[in-house]
C-alpha positions as CSV (number, residue, x, y, z in Angstrom):
1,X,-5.3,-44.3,-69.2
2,X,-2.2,-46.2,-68.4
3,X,0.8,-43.6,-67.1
4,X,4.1,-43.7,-68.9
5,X,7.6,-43.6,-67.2
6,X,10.7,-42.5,-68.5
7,X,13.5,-44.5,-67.7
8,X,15.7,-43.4,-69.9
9,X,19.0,-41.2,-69.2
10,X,21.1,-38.8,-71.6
11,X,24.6,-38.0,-71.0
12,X,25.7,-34.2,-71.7
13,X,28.9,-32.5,-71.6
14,X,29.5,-29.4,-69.1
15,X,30.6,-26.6,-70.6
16,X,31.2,-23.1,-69.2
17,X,29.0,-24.4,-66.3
18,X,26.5,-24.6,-69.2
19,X,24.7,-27.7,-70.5
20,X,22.6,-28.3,-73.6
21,X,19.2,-29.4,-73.3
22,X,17.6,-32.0,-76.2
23,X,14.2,-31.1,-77.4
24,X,12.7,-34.6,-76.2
25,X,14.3,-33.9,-72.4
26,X,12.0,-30.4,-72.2
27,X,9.5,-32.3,-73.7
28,X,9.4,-34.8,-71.3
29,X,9.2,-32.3,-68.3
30,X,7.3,-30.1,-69.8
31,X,9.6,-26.9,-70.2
32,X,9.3,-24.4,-72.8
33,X,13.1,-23.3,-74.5
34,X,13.4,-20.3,-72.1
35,X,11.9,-21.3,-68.9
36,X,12.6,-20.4,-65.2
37,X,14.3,-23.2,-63.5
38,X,15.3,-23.5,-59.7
39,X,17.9,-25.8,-58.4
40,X,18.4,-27.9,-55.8
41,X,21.9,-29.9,-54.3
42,X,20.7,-33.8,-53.7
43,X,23.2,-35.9,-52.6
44,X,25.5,-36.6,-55.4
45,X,23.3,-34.8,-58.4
46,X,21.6,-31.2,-58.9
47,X,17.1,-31.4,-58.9
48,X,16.2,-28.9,-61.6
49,X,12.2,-28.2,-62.1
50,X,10.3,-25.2,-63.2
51,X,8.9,-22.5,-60.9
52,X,8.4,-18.9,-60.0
53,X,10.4,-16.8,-58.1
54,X,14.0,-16.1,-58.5
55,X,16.0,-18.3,-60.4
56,X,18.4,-18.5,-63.3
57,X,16.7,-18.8,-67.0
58,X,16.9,-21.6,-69.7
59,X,18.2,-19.4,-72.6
60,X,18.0,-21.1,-76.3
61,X,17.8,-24.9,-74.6
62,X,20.8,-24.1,-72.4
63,X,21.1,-24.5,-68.7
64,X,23.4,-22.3,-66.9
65,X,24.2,-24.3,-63.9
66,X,24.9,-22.1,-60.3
67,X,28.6,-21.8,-59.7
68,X,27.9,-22.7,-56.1
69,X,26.4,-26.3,-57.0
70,X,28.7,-26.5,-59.7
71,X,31.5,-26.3,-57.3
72,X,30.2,-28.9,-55.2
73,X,29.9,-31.5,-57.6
74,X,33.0,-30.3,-59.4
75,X,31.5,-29.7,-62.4
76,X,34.1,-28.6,-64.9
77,X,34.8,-28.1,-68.6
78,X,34.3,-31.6,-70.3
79,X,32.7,-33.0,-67.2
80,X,30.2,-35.8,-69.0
81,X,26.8,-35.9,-66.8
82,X,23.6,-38.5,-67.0
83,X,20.4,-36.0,-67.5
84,X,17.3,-37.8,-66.2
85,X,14.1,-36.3,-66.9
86,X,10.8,-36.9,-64.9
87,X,7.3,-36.6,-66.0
88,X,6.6,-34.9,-63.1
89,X,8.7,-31.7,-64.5
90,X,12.5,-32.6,-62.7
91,X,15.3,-32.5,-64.4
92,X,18.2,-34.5,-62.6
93,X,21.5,-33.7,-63.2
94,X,24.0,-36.4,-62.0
95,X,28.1,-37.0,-62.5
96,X,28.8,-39.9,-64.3
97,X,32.0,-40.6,-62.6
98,X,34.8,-42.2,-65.9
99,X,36.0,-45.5,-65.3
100,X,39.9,-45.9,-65.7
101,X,41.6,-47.9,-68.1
């Protein structure tokens, strides 16, 4: 059986450091609505999979993103991000950085 990938991206809007999950993004990594994530700075975006240990929880679809790694990528109210899903259960988070007109 032939492996699908998931190439596609979703842009979300940061707000209260919070972000709002679609149905077909936990789908696609396998989450349930209130699962245990763990996060992880990479570069210019924010890793998020699911594991144990101490974490912050996915309440009602809605990712609470760490103030610390929200800082860093200067994630603010209205801040429009690209959510990438992987099959493999990661979530990345990423900027999208505005173009000016």
């Amino acid at each position: 059986m032939e492996e699908t990938k998931i190439s596609t991206t979703y842009r979300a809007q940061v707000k209260n450091r919070q972000l709002i999950v679609p149905v077909w993004i936990r789908e696609v990594c396998g989450w349930k609505p209130n699962e245990i994530l763990y996060f992880r700075l990479k570069d210019n975006s924010i890793e998020v999979k699911r594991v144990d240990g101490y974490t912050t929880k996915m309440i009602k679809s809605r990712i609470h993103i760490p103030v610390d790694l929200a800082r860093a990528l200067n994630l603010r109210n209205g801040t429009i991000v690209e959510l990438e899903p992987k099959e493999d259960g990661r979530l990345i988070i990423r900027p999208i950085k505005e173009q000016p007109s």
